[in-house]
C-alpha positions in Angstrom: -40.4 -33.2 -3.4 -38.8 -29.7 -3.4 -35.7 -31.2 -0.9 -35.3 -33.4 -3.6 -35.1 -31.2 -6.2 -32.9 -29.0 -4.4 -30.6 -31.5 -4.0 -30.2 -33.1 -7.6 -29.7 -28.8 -8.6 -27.0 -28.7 -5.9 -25.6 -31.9 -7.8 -25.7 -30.5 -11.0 -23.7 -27.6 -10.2 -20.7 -29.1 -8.7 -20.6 -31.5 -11.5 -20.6 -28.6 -13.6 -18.1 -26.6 -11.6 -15.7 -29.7 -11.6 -15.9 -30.4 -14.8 -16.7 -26.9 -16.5 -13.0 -26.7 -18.1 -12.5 -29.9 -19.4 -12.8 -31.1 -23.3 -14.1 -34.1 -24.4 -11.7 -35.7 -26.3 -12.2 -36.2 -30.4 -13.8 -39.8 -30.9 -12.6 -41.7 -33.7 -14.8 -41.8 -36.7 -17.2 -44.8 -36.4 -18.6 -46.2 -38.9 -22.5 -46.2 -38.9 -24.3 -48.2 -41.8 -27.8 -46.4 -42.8 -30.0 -48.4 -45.9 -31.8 -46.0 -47.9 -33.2 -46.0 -51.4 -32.1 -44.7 -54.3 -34.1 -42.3 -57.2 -35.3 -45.7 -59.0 -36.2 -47.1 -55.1 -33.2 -49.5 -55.1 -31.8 -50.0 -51.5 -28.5 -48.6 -51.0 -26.2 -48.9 -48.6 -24.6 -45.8 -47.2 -21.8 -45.5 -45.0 -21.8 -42.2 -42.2 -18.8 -41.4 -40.2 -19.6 -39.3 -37.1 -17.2 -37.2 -35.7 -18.1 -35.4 -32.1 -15.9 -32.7 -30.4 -17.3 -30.8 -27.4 -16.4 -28.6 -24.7 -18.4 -28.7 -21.4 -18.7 -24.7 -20.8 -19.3 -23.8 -24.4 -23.0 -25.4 -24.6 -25.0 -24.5 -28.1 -28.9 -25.5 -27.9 -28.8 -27.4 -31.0 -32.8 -28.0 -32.6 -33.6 -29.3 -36.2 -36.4 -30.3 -38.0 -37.9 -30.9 -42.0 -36.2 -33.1 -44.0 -33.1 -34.2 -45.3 -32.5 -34.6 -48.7 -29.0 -36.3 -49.7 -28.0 -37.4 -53.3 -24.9 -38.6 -55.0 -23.6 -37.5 -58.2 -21.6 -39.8 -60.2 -17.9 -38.6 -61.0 -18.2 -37.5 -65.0 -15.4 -39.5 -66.9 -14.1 -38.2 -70.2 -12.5 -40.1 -72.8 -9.6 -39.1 -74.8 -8.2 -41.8 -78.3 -4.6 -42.3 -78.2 -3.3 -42.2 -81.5 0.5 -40.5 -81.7 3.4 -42.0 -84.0 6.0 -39.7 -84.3 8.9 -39.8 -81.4 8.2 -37.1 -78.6 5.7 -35.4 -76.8 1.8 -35.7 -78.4 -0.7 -33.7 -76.4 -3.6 -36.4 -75.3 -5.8 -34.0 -73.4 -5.5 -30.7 -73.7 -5.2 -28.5 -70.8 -7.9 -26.8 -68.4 -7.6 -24.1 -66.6 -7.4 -24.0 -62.8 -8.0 -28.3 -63.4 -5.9 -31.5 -62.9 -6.2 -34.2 -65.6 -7.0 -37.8 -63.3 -6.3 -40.7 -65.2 -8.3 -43.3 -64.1 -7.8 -46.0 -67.0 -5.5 -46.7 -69.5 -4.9 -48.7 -72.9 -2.0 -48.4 -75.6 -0.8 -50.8 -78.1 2.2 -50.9 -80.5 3.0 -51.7 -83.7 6.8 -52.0 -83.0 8.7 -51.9 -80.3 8.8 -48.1 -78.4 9.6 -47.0 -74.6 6.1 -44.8 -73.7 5.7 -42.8 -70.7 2.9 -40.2 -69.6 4.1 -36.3 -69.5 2.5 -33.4 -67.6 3.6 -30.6 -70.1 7.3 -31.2 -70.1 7.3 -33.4 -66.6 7.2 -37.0 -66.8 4.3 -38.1 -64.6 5.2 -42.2 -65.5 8.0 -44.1 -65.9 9.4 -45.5 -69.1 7.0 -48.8 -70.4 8.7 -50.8 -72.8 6.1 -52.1 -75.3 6.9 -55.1 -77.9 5.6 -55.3 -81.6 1.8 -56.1 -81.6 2.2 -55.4 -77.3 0.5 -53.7 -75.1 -0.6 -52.4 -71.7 -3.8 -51.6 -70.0 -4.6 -50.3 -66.2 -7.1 -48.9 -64.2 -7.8 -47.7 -60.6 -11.3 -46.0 -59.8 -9.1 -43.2 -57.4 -6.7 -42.1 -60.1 -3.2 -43.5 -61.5 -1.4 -40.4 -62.4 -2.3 -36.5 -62.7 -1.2 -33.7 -64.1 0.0 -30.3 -62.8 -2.7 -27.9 -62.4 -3.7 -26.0 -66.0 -1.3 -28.8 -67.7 -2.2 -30.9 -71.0 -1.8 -34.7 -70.5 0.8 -35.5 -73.0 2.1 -39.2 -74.7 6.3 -39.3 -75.4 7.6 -42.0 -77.7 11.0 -42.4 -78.2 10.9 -43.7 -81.5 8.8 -43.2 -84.7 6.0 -45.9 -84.4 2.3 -46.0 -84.3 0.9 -46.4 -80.6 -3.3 -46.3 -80.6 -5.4 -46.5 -77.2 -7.2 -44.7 -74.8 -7.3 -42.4 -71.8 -10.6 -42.3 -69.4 -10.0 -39.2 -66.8 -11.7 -37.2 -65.1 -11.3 -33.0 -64.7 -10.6 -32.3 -60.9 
C-alpha cells in the first residue's frame, strides 16, 4: 500500500513540475440556467455566466459556507410631460449632477407641422423628426434610446412656434 502511495506522490510531482508554469486559458462565459423563486414564491428563471481563470502555481484554498442571498431591484423610471410651443430649446428634465438622463420611451404629438429633435444642453442628441398637423411619434427600447452628457438637462428644440405635448420615461444613470 505504501509503494503505491509513493508512486501516485512521485506522479503528482512531475505533473506539477511540467505543468507548474502554464495558465489555463479564460473559458468563455457559459450560460448556466438556475430556477429560483421570487419574494411572492414565483419561480424565476435566472441566467449565471461563469467565468474561470487560473494559474497552476498560484493555488488559493478556496472554502465557503452560509447562505446566499441574491435580489434584484427594478430600474426606477421617472416620467417627465412634454409640453413646449415656442421655437427653440425647452428644458424637459432638468439636470443632475454627476447623472446621465436615459431615455427609455418616448411620445410627442403636434398641432402643426414642426421639425423636433432631442438636445443635451446645446448638443443635439437626435436627429431632426418632421411631424405633420395632428401627427406624431412614439418609441421605446428597455436599454435606452438616447442620453445626455453627464450633469446635462434633457432639452426639446422646435423650429417653429407650435404646440407639441407628450412624454419622456428615463431613468437617472
Amino acid at each position: 500500500m505504501q509503494e503505491i502511495l509513493k508512486y501516485q506522490t512521485e506522479l503528482l510531482e512531475q505533473i506539477l513540475s511540467r505543468l507548474g508554469n502554464q495558465t489555463i486559458p479564460q473559458q468563455s462565459p457559459v450560460p448556466t440556467p438556475i430556477q429560483t423563486q421570487d419574494s411572492g414564491n414565483r419561480l424565476a428563471n435566472v441566467q449565471v455566466l461563469n467565468t474561470v481563470r487560473a494559474t497552476i502555481e498560484n493555488v488559493v484554498p478556496v472554502s465557503q459556507d452560509g447562505n446566499w442571498i441574491v435580489s434584484i431591484q427594478p430600474e426606477t423610471h421617472l416620467y417627465a410631460p412634454i409640453n413646449a410651443s415656442t421655437s427653440g430649446d425647452t428644458t424637459i428634465v432638468p439636470a443632475v449632477s454627476g447623472k446621465r438622463i436615459l431615455v427609455v420611451a418616448y411620445a410627442l404629438v403636434a398641432s402643426s407641422q414642426v421639425g423636433v429633435k432631442f438636445r443635451s444642453n446645446n448638443t443635439d442628441i437626435t436627429g431632426l423628426m418632421k411631424l405633420v398637423e395632428g401627427g406624431g411619434i412614439a418609441h421605446a427600447y428597455e436599454w435606452g434610446l438616447f442620453r445626455t452628457g453627464v450633469g446635462e438637462a434633457l432639452r426639446l428644440n422646435l423650429n417653429a412656434n407650435v404646440q407639441v405635448g407628450g412624454y419622456v420615461v428615463y431613468r437617472e444613470v
